[in-house]
C-alpha positions as protocol buffer text, in pm:
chain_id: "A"
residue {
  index: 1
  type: UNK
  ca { x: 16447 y: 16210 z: 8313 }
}
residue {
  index: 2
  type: UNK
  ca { x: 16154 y: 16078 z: 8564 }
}
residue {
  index: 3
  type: UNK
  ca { x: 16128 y: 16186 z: 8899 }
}
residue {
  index: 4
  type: UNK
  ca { x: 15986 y: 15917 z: 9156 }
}
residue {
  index: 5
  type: UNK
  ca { x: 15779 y: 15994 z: 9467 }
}
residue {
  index: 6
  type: UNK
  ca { x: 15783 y: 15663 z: 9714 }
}
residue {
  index: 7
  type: UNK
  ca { x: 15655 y: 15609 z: 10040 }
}
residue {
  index: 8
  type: UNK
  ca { x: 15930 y: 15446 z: 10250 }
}
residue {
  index: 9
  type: UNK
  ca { x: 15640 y: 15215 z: 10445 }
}
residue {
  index: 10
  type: UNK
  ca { x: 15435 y: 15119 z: 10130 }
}
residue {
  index: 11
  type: UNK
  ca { x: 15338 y: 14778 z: 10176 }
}
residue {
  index: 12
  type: UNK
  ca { x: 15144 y: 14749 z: 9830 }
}
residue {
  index: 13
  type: UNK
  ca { x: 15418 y: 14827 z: 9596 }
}
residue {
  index: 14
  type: UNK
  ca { x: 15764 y: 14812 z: 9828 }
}
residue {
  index: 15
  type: UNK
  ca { x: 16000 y: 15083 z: 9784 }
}
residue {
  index: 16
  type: UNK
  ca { x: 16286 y: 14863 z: 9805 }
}
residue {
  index: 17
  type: UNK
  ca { x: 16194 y: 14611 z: 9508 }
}
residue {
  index: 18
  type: UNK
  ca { x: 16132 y: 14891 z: 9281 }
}
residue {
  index: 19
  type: UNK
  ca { x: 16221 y: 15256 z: 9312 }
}
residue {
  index: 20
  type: UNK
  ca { x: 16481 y: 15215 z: 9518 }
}
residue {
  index: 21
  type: UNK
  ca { x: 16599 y: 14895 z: 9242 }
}
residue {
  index: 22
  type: UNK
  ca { x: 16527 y: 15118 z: 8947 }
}
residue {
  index: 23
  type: UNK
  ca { x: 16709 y: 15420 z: 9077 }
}
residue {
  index: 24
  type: UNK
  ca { x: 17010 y: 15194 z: 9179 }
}
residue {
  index: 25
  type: UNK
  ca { x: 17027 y: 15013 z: 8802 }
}
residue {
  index: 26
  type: UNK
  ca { x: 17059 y: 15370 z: 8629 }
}
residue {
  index: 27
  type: UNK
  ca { x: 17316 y: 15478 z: 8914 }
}
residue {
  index: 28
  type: UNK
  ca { x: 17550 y: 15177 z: 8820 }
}
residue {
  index: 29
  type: UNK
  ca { x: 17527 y: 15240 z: 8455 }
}
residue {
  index: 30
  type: UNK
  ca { x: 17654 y: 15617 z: 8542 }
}
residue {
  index: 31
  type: UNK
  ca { x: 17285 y: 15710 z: 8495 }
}
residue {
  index: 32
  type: UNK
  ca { x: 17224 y: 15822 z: 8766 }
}
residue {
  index: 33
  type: UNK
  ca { x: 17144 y: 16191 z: 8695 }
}
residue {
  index: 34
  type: UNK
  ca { x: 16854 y: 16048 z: 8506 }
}
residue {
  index: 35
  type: UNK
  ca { x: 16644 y: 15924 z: 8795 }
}
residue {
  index: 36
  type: UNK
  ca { x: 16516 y: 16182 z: 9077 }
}
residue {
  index: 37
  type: UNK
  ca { x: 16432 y: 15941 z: 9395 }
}
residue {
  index: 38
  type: UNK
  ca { x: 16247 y: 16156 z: 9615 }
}
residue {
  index: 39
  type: UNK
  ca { x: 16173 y: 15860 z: 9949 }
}
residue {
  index: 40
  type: UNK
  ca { x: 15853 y: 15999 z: 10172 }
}
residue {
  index: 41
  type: UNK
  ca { x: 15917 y: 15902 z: 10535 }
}
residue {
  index: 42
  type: UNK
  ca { x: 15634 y: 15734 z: 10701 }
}
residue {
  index: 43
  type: UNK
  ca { x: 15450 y: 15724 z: 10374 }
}
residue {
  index: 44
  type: UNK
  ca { x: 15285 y: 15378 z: 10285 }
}
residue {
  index: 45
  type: UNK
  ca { x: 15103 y: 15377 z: 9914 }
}
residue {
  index: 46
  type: UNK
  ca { x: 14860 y: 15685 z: 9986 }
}
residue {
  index: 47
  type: UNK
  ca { x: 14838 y: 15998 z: 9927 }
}
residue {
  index: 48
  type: UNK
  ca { x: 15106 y: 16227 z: 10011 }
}
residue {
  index: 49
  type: UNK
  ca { x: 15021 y: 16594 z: 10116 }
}
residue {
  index: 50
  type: UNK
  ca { x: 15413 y: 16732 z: 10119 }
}
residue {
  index: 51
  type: UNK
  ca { x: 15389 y: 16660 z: 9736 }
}
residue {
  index: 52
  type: UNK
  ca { x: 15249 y: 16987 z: 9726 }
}
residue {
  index: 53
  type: UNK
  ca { x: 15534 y: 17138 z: 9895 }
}
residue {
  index: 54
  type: UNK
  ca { x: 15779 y: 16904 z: 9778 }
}
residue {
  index: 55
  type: UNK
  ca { x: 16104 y: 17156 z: 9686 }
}
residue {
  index: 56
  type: UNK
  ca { x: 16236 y: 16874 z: 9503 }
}
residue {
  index: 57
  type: UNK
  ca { x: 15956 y: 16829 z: 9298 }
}
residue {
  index: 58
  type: UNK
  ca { x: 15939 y: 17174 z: 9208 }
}
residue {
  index: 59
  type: UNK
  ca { x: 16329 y: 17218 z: 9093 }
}
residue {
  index: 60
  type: UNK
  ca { x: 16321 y: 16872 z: 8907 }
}
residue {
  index: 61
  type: UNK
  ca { x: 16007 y: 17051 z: 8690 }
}
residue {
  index: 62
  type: UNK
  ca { x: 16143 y: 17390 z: 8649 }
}
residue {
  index: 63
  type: UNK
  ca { x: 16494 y: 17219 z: 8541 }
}
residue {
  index: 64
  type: UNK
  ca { x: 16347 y: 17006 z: 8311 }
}
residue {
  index: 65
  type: UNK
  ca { x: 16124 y: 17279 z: 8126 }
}
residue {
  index: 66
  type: UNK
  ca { x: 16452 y: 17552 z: 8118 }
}
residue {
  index: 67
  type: UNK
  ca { x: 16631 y: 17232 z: 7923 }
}
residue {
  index: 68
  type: UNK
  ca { x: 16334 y: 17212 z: 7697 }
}
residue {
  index: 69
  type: UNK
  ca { x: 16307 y: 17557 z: 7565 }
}
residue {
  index: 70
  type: UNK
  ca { x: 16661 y: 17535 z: 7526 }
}
């Protein structure tokens, strides 16, 4: 499982021709629970302070270390 943090205005590395791409190739091979897309509005290819409150970010890591001490 990866979890991907993109900025929806990055001009460096677009979200479009690669997040979004990646996250749409493991949806169409029924994947799609594999891939966590979280898109930062505004964001271009900086630093982003809501990762530090980023929900998301927290239940993908907390879900994926409950399946590991499984």
């Amino acid at each position: 499982p990866v979890c991907i943090i993109h900025g929806d205005d990055d001009k460096v590395v677009p979200l479009v021709e690669n997040s979004a791409t990646l996250n749409a190739i493991y949806e169409s091979a029924r994947q799609g629970s594999l891939v966590t897309l979280i898109v930062a509005e505004g964001q271009g290819h900086n630093f982003w302070e809501g990762f530090f409150r980023c929900q998301t970010l927290v239940d993908f890591a907390i879900d994926r270390a409950k399946a590991a001490a499984k």
